[in-house]
N, C-alpha and C positions, 0 to 999 in steps of 0.2 A: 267866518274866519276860523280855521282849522289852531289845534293847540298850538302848534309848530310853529306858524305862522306870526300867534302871540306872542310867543316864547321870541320872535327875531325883532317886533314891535318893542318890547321890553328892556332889550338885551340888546341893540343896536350897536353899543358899544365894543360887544365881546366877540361880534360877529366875525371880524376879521382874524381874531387869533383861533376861533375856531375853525373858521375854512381855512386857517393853515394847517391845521392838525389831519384835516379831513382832506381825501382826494376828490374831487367830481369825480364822479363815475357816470355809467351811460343813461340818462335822462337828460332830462330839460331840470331836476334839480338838483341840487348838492344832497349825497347821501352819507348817513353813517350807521351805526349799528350797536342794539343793543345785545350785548355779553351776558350768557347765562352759561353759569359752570355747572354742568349736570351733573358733577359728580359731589357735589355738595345740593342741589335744589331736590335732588330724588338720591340719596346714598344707598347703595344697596344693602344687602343684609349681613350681616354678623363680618368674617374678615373677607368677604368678595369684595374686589372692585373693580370700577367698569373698564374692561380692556381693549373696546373701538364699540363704534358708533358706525353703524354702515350704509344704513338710510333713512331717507324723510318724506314722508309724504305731503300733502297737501294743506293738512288738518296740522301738521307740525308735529304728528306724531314719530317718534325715534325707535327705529330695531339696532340690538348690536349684543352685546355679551358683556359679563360679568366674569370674573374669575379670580381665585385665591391659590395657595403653593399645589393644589391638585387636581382639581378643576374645574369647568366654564358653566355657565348658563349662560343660554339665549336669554333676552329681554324685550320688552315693549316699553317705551317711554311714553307718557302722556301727559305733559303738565308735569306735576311734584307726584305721576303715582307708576313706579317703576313693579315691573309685573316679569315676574322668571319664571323663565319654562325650563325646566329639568329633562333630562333623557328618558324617553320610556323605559329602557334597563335595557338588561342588569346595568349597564353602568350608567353613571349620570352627567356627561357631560354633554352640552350641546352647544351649537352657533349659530346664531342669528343672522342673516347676510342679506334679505329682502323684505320690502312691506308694500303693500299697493296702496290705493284709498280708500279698501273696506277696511284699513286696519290689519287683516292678513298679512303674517308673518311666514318665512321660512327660511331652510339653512338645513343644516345637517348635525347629528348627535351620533355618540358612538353609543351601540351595542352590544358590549361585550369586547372580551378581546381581542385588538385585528378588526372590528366591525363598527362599520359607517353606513348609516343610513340618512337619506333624503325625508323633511318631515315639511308639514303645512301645519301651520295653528291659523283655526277660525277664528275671526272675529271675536264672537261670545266666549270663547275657549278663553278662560281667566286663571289656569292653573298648570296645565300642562298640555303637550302638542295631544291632540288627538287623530293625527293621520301620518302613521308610518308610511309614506307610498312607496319605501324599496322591496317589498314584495310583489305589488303592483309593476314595478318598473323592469326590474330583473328578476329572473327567477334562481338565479345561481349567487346563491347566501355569500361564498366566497368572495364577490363582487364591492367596490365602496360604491354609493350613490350621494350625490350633493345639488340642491337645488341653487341655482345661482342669482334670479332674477325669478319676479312673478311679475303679471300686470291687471290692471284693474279685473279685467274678466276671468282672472284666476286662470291663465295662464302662465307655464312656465316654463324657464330651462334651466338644464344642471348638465352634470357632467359623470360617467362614470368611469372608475378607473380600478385596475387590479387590485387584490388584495394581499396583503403581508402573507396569507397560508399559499398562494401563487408562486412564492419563492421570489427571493428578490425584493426592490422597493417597490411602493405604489406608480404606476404606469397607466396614462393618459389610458383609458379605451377607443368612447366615442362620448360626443355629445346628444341631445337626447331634446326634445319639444313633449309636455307632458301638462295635466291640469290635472287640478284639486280633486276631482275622480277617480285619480289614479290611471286612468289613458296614459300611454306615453310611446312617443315615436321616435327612432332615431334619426338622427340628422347624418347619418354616414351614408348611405344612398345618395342624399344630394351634395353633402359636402366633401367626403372623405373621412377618415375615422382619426386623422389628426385633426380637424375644425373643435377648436375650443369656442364657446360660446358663451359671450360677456354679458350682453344685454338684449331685450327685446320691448318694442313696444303697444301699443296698443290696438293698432293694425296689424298687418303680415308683417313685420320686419324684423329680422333676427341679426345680430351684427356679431362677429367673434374673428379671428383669426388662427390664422394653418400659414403655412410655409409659402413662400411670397407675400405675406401681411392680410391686415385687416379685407372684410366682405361685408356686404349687406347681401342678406337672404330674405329674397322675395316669397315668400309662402303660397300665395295666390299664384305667380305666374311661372315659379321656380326660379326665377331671376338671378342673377350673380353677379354685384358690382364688385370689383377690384378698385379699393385705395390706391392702390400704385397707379390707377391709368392715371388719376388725378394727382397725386404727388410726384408722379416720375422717380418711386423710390420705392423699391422690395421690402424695406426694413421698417415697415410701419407696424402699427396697432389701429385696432379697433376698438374702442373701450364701452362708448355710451351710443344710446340714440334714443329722442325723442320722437313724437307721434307725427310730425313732419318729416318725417326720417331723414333728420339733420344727424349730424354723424362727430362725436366726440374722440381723439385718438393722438396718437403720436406718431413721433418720426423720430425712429433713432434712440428711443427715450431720451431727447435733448429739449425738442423739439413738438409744440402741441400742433392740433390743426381742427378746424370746424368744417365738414363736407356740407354743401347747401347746395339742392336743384344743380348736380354735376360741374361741382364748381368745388375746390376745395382752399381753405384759404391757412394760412401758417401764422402763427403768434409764439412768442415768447422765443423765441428763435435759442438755443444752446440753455435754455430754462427749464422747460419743463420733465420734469420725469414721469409723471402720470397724470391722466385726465381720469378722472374719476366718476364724475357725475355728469347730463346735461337736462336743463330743465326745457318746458317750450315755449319759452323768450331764446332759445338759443344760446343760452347762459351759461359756462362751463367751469368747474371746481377740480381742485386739485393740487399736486405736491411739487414743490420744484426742486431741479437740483441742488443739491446739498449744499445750505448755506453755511453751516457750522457744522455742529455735528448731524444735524437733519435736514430735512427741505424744508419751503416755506408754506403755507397753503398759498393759496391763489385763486384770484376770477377773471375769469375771462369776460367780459360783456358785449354780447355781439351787436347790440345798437351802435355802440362807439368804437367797437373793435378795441376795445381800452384792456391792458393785461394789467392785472393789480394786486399784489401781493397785501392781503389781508394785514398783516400785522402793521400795517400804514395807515387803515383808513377807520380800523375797525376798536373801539373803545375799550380796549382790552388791562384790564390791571396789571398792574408795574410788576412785572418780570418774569409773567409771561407770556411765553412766543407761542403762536399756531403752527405747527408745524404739520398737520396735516389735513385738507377739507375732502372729505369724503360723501357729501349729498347735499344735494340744490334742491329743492322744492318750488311749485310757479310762483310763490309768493316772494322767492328772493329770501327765504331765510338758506341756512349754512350751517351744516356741522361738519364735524371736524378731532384733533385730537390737538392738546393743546400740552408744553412741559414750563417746569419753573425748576429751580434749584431749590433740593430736598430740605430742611431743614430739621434740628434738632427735635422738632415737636411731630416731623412727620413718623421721627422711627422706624427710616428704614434705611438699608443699606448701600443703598446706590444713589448715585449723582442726584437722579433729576425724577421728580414727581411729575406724572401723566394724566392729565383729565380729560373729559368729553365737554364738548362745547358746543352751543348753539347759538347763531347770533341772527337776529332779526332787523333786518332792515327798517330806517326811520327814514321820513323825506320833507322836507320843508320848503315853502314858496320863500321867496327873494322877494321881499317887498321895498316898492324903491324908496329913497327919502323925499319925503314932502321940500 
C-alpha cells in the first residue's frame, strides 16, 4: 500500500470535501499538486529577483532569470540551490530561455552596447557561460544572435536579427539550426528568412512559423507540414513539439490545438492565448485569455482531452493566482509565474508581487469501502 493510499484509509471521512476542491484530471486517478514558491525555497542574491521561469527538465531542474532595477542573470535551479550566470562582458546581463537533460542551459546575454550574443553553459560550468557561440554563428559583430531551444544531443535553435548600429529597430533576419560546437546552419534555404523558429525535438523536427502559420520541418527528408491543411486556418502558431512530433500551438491566439499523426484537434476553444510547453504524454501548458488583469495558466491533458485551469485543482496559498505555466516536464510537474497582492512588508511600489512556481504532481488509488 502506497502513502497515499493510507492517507485515504485514514481520512475516509474528508475524502469527499477534498475531491471537491480537486478536478480529476486525465488518469484512471484523482490528481493534485504539491506548490513550491521558488522564489522563497532558492532566493536569489542581494536585491535580484527571479523574473520567469522558462524551462524544466526531467530531473525537475528549472532555467529562467533573475533581475533587479538594472539588470538580469540567467539561472539554473536545482532543488534549494539557484546558480547565476552573469554575461561574459563588458556588460552583464544575460537570459536563460532552454535546458535539456544534461542540465545544459542557454539563452542570450548582452555584450556591450547594442550587442547580443547566443551563449551555451555546460553542465559542470557552476559560475559562468563558458561558450560564446555568436562568433561561431555570424561573423558580422553588428548582428544580435539568441539561442531559443536546445535538445538532449545539444542541439539547437535561435534566431538572428539586426542590430541597433543597422539604423533603425532590431529586425527578424533569419532563423538558424546550430550545436554546442558552435556549427550553425541557416534555416532560410529551406524555410525562408522570415521562419521564426520555436521549438525542436529530439529527432529531425524543427516547428516555428512565417506567414501562413505554424510548420514542422523535417530535417532528414526536408519535409514541410502546414498547420493550416489541418486547421483550415492561416492565422495559427506553432509553439511546441515533442519527440513524437506531436505539435503544440494556436489558432488565433484564442484558441489552443494538439497536431497528432496528421490529425489536429482544438481545445479551449476563445481561451487560450499561448501554448507554451508539450511534454511526451502529449501534455500541454500554458496562458489563457485574460481573466482579470492577466491570464490564467492552464493544462491541457491529452489522455482525457480535459482543459484545466491550474488555479482550480492545484493547492495553491490563499491569494495567490497562477497566471502563467511556462514548462512541462514527462513527470507532470509545472512551472510557471504566479502574482498575490503587494503588501506593506513587501516594500514595493506596485500592485501585485510575482513569483516562480513549481508544482508537482501527487496521485492516490480510490480504495473502495469494505
Amino acid at each position: 500500500m502506497n502513502i497515499a493510499s493510507l492517507f485515504l484509509h485514514r481520512s475516509k471521512s474528508k475524502l469527499g470535501l477534498l475531491a471537491a476542491t480537486l478536478t480529476a484530471v486525465a488518469s484512471l486517478h484523482a490528481q493534485g499538486y504539491w506548490f513550491a514558491d521558488l522564489s522563497t525555497l532558492s532566493p536569489p542574491p542581494s536585491d535580484y529577483k527571479i523574473g520567469n521561469v522558462t524551462g524544466i527538465n526531467n530531473r525537475g531542474v528549472v532555467v529562467g532569470w533573475v533581475g533587479n532595477c538594472c539588470d538580469t542573470m540567467a539561472i539554473r535551479l536545482e532543488s534549494h540551490t539557484l546558480t547565476t550566470y552573469a554575461s561574459l562582458g563588458p556588460a552583464h546581463s544575460s537570459w536563460g530561455n532552454a535546458i535539456n537533460n544534461s542540465d545544459a542551459i542557454a539563452g542570450w546575454m548582452e555584450t556591450g552596447w547594442a550587442g547580443q550574443h547566443a551563449f551555451y553553459v555546460f553542465p559542470e560550468d557552476v559560475t559562468a557561460p563558458r561558450a560564446d557561440l555568436h562568433p561561431w554563428f555570424i561573423p558580422d559583430a553588428s548582428q544580435l544572435s539568441e539561442i531559443k531551444k536546445i535538445n538532449d544531443g545539444g542541439e539547437l535553435i535561435g534566431v538572428i536579427t539586426s542590430g541597433a548600429t543597422s539604423g533603425g529597430p532590431p529586425r527578424h533576419l533569419y532563423s538558424y539550426l546550430g550545436n554546442s560546437s558552435g556549427a550553425a546552419w541557416s534555416l532560410a534555404p529551406a524555410l525562408g528568412s522570415q521562419f521564426v523558429a520555436t521549438d525542436l525535438n529530439n529527432g529531425k523536427q524543427i516547428v516555428g512559423n512565417a506567414k501562413g502559420g505554424g510548420r514542422i520541418y523535417h530535417r532528414g527528408t526536408g519535409e514541410v507540414v502546414l498547420m493550416s491543411t489541418y486547421l483550415w486556418d492561416g492565422n495559427n502558431t506553432a509553439d511546441a513539439v515533442n519527440d513524437s512530433v506531436e505539435v503544440a500551438g494556436t489558432v488565433a491566439l484564442t484558441t489552443g490545438y494538439l497536431y497528432t499523426a496528421g490529425a489536429a484537434t482544438r481545445f479551449g476553444i476563445g481561451r487560450v492565448q499561448r501554448c507554451a510547453d508539450i511534454n511526451n504524454n502529449g501534455d500541454i501548458v500554458g496562458t489563457t485569455t485574460a481573466v482579470d488583469i492577466d491570464g490564467h495558466a492552464f493544462l491541457y491533458v491529452k489522455s482525457s482531452a480535459a482543459f484545466i485551469d491550474l488555479n482550480g485543482v492545484a493547492g495553491v496559498p490563499t491569494g495567490w493566482t497562477l497566471v502563467t505555466a511556462t514548462g512541462i516536464n514527462d513527470s507532470g510537474q509545472i512551472i510557471g509565474m504566479a502574482r498575490r497582492l503587494a503588501t506593506y512588508e513587501d516594500h514595493v511600489a506596485y500592485t501585485y508581487v510575482y513569483h516562480a512556481y513549481k508544482l508537482t504532481p501527487w496521485y492516490w488509488d480510490i480504495i473502495p469501502t469494505p
